[in-house]
C-alpha positions in Angstrom: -18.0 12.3 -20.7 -14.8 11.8 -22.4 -11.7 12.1 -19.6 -8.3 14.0 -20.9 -6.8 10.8 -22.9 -9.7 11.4 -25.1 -10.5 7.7 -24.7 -14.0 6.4 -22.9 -12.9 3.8 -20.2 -13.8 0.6 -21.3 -13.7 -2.9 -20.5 -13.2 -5.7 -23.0 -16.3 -7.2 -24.7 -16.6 -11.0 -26.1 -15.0 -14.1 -26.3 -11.5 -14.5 -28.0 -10.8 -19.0 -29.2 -7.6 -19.9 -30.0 -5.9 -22.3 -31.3 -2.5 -20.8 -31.0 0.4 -21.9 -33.2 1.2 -25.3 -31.5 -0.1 -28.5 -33.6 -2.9 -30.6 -31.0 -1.8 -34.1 -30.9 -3.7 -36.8 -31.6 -5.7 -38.8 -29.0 -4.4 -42.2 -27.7 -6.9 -45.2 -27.5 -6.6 -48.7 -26.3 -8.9 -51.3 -26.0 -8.6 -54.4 -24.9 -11.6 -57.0 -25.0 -10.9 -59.6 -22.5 -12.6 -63.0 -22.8 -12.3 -66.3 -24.6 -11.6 -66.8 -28.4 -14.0 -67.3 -30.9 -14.7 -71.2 -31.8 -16.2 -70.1 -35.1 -14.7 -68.6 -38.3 -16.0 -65.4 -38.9 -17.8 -66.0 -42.0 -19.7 -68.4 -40.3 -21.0 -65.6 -37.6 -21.6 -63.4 -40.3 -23.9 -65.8 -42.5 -26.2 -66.0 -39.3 -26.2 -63.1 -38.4 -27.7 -61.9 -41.9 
């Protein structure tokens, strides 16, 4: 039935995603690799490992 607003009470169906307005800012990364330096040239590591 239909109450005197002549509106059906109802309550709010799905999802709603945003993004808003404001820019997202770009992820920070860091890595460090800690250990000793390479002896070899790198062309030299690359020949054997092909």
């Amino acid at each position: 039935m239909i109450d005197e607003r002549g509106q059906q009470e109802q309550e709010p169906i799905g999802i709603v995603i945003s993004r808003g307005s404001r820019d997202e800012r770009a992820p920070r990364f860091a890595a460090y690799v800690w250990g000793p330096a390479p002896t070899e040239p790198a062309e030299a590591r690359a020949a054997q490992a092909a």
